[in-house]
NUROKOL-287731 format. One record per residue (C-alpha): x, y, z. Coordinates in nm, 4 decimals, always signed. Each point is the difference from the previous one (the first is absolute). Layout:
BEGIN
        px        py        pz
         X         Y         Z
...
***
This chain:
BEGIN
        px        py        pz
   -0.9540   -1.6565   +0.6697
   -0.0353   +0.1984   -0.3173
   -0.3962   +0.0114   +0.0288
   +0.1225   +0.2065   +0.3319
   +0.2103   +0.1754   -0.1391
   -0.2011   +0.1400   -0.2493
   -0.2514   +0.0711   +0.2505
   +0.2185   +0.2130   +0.2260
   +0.2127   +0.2079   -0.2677
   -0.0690   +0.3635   -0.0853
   -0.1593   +0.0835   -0.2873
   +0.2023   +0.1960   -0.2346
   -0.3150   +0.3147   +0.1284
   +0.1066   -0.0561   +0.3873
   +0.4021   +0.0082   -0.0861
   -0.1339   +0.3602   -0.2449
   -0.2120   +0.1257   +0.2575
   +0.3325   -0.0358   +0.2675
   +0.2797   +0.1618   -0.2070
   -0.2382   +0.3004   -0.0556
   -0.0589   +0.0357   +0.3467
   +0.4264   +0.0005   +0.0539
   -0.0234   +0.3367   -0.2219
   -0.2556   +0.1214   +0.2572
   +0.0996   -0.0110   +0.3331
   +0.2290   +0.2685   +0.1689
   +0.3824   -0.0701   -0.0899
   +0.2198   -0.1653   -0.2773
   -0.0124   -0.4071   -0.0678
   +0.3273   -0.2023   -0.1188
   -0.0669   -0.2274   -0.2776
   +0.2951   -0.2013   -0.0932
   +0.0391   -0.1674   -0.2652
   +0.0695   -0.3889   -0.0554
   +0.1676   -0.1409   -0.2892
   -0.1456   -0.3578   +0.0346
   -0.2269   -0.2038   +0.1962
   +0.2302   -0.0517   +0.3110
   +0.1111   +0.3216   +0.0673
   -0.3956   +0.0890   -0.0330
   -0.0500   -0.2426   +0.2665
   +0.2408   +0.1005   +0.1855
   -0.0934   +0.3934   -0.0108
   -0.4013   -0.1488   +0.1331
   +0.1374   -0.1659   +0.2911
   +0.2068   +0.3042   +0.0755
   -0.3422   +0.1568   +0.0261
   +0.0198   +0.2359   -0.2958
   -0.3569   +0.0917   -0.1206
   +0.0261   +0.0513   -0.3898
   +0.2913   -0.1512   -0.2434
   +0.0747   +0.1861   -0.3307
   +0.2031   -0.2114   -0.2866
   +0.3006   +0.1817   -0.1201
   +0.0906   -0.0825   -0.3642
   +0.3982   +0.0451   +0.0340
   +0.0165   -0.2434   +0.2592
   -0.2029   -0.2152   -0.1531
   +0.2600   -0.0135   -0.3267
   +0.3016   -0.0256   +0.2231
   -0.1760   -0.3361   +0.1039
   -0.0148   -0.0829   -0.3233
   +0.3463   +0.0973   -0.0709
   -0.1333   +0.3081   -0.2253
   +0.0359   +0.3671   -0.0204
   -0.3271   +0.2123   +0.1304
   -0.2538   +0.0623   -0.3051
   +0.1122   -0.3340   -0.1787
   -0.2785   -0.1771   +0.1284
   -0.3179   +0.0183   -0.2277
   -0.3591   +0.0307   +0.1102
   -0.0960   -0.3556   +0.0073
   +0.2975   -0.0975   +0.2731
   -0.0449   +0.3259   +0.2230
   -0.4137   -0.1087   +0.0137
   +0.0986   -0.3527   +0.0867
   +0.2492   +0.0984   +0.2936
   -0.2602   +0.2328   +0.0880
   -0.3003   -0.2722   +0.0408
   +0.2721   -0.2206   +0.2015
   +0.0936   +0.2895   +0.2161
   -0.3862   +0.0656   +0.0432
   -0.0127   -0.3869   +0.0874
   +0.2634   -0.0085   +0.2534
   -0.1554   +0.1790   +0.2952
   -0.3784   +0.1627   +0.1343
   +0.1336   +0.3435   -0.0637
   -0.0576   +0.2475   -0.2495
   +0.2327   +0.0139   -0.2969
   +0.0970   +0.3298   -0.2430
   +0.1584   -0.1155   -0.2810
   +0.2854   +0.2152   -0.1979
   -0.1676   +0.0166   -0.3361
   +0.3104   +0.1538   -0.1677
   -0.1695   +0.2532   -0.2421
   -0.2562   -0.2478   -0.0561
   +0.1798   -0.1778   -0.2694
   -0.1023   +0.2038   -0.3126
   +0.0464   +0.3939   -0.1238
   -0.3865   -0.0097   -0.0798
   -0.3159   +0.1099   +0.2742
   -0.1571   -0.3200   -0.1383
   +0.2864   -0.2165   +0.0920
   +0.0511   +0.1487   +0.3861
   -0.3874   -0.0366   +0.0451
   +0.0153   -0.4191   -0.0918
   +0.2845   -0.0386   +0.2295
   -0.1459   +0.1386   +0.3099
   -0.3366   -0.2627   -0.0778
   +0.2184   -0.2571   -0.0990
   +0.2382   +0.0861   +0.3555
   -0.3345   +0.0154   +0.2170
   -0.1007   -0.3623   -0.1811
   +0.3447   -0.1200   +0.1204
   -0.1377   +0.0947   +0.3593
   +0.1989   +0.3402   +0.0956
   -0.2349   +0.2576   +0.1329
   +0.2396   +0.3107   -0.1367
   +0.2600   +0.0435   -0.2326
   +0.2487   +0.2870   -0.1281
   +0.0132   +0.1630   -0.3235
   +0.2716   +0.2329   -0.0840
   +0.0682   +0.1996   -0.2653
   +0.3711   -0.0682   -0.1318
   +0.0037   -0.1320   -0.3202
   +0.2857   -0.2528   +0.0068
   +0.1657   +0.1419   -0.2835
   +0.3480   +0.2014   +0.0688
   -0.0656   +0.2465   -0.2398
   -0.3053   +0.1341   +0.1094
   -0.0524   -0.1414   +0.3873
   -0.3038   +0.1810   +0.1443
   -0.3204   -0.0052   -0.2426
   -0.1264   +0.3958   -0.0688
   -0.2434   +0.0501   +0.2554
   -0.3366   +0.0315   -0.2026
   +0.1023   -0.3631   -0.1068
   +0.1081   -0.1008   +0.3636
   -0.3344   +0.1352   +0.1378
   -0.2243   -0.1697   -0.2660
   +0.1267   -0.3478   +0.1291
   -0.0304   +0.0686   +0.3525
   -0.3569   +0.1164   -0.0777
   -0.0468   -0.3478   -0.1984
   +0.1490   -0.1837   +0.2834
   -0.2278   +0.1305   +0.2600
   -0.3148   -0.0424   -0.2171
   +0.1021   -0.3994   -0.0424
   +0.0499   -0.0144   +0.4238
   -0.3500   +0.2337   +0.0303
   -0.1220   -0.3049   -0.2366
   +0.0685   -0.2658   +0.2552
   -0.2151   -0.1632   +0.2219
   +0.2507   +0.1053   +0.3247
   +0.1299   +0.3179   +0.0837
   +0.3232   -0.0544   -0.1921
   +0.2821   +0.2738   +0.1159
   +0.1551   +0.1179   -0.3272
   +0.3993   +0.2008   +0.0929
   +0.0787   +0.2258   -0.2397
   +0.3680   +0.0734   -0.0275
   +0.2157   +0.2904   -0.1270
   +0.4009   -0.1607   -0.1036
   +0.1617   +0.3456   -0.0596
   +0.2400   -0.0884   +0.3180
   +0.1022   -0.2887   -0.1369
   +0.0863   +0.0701   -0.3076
   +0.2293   +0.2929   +0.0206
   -0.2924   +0.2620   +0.0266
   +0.0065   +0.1639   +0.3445
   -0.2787   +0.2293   -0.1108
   -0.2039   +0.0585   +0.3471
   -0.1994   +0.2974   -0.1746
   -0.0821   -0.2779   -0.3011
   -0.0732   -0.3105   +0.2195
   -0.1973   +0.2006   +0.1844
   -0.2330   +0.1280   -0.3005
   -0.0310   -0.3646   -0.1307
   -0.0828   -0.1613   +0.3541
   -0.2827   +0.3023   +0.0583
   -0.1459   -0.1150   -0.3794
   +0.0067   -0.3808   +0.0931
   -0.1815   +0.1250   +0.3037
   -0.2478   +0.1586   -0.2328
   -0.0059   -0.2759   -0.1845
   -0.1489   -0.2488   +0.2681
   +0.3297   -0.1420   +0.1589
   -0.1017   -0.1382   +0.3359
   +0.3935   +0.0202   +0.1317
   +0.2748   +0.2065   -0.1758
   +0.3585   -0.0754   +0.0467
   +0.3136   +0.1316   -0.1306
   +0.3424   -0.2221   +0.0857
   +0.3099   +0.1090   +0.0378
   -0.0861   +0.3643   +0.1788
   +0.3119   +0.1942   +0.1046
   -0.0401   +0.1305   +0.2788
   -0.2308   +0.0717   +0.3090
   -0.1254   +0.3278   -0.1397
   -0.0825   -0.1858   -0.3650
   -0.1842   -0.2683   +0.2090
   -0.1980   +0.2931   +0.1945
   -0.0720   +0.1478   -0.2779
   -0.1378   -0.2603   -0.2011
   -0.2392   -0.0600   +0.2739
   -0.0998   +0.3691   +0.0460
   -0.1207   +0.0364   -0.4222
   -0.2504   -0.2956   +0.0399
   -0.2653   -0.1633   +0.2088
   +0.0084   -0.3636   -0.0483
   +0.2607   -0.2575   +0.1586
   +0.3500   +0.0563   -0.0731
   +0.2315   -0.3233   -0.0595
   +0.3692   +0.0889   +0.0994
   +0.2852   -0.2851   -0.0426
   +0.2755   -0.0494   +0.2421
   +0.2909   -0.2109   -0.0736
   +0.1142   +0.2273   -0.2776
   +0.3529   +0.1826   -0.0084
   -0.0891   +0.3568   +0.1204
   -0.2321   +0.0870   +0.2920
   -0.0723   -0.2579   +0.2912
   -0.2940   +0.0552   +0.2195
   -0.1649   -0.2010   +0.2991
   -0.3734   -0.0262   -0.0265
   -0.0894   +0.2545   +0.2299
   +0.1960   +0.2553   -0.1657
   -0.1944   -0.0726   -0.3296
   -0.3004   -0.0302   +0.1910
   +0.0452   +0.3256   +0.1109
   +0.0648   +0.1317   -0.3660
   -0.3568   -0.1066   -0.0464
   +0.1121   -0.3056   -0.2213
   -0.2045   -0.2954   +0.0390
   +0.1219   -0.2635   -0.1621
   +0.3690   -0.1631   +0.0017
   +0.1385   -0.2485   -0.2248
   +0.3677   -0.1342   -0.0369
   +0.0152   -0.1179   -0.3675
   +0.2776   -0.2292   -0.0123
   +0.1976   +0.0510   +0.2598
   -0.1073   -0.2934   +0.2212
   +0.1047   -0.2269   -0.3134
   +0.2971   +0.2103   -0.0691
   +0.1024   -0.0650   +0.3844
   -0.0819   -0.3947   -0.0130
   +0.2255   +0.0585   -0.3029
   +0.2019   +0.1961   +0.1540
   +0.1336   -0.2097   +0.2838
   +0.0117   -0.3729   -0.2211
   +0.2710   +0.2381   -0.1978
   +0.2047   +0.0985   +0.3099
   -0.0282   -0.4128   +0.0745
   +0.1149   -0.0975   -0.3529
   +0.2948   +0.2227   -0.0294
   +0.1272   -0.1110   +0.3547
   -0.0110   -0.3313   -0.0728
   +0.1368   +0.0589   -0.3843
   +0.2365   +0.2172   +0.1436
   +0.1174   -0.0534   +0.3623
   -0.1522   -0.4360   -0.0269
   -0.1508   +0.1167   +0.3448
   -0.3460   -0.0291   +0.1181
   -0.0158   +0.2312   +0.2712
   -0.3661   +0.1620   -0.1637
   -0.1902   -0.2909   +0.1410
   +0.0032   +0.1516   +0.3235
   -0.2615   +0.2732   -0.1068
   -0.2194   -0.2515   -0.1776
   -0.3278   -0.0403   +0.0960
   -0.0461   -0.3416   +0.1471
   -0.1798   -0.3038   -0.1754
   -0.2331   -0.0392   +0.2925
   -0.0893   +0.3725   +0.0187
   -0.0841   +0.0035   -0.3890
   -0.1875   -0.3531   +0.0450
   -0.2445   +0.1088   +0.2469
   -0.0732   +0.3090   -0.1949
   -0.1444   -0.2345   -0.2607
   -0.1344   -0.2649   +0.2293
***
């Protein structure tokens, strides 16, 4: 059984080779994003092509705040995330784990060892004080993280990501500058969450010419596919919403029971036999 197994799984190359060719063809993708091994599965057999890791929902697993997690537990969900399914798998690097070029450029070899074929690396610093790094800083570790992916025996898909959004910067003008240099620098996929607006998504996508990444499930604008597909974006993610609306509903269950001692949520439960032969 496992000599078969072996024999019939994609390489880590084949799984590359298909999540570039997602950024290729005509109109946008959804990648959602798991936060453990059965919601993974469950996203395959729902016959999603490409899973990306989010690192919030990850922590809330764990019963931790996002960016409490250090780079040793992130690489570890991330190889069992890889392991779960045949797809392709991004992984949400966080800002690589490290202010210094050097440090970004280990993580993406040390991600691509834990079997992800692309990975984000953003450029907030995780520091209150001073949240975004200056962007001759932020551009010398995308450039280091793309050289360590160029390095690789696969065509690894290196994200680069620009936080102003979500950290009380709604700079278009500025996240547009910085998203043009990661460009510049050798970003295969450039992505800035937490856009306002239709006209800030547009506009993103005008000012360069590689794949944009737009997130849904954030507070603020909600678009289907095709109307990002129209905008020219090619690529959406969710983040942590799926976890945050698993989370979500075993809250509204809780507090019934806690506070009415009625059960009345069962009744939008999935059923044992439906989850069961998703993982038969």
């Amino acid at each position: 059984m496992g000599a078969v197994a072996t024999l019939t799984a994609k390489t880590q190359t084949e799984k590359a080779q298909a999540f570039r060719a997602l950024h290729q063809r005509a109109g946008a993708f959804i990648i959602p994003n798991p936060w453990d091994v059965g919601s993974a599965r469950l996203l395959a057999h729902l016959g999603f092509e490409a899973l990306a890791t989010t690192s919030m929902g990850y922590a809330f697993s764990l019963g931790r705040r996002d960016n409490t997690l250090d780079r040793e537990q992130v690489l570890a969900h991330a190889r069992d995330i890889s392991s779960a399914t045949e797809l392709p798998v991004s992984a949400d690097l966080e800002n690589g784990f490290g202010d210094s070029p050097a440090i970004a450029a280990e993580t993406i070899k040390l991600a691509a060892a834990a079997g992800v074929i692309g990975g984000s690396i953003e450029d907030a610093t995780g520091r209150a004080d001073h949240p975004i790094y200056e962007i001759e800083h932020a551009v010398e570790r995308v450039r280091a993280a793309v050289e360590a992916a160029r390095s690789l025996s696969f065509p690894f898909t290196l994200t680069a990501r620009a936080e102003n959004y979500l950290h009380g910067r709604p700079d278009l003008k500025d996240t547009i500058l910085r998203l043009q240099a990661y460009q510049a620098a050798g970003a295969d996929v450039l992505y800035a969450p937490g856009l306002a607006t239709k006209d800030d998504i547009a506009a993103v996508v005008r000012a360069v010419d590689r794949p944009v990444n737009v997130v849904m499930g954030l507070k603020g604008v909600q678009l289907s596919l095709a109307e990002l597909s129209a905008l020219g974006v090619k690529r959406v993610s969710v983040g942590s919403a799926l976890s945050r609306a698993a989370l979500g509903a075993f809250l509204r269950a809780a507090r019934e029971m806690r506070e009415h001692g009625t059960f009345t949520f069962a009744a939008q439960a999935a059923s044992s036999k439906e989850i069961s032969d998703f993982f038969a």
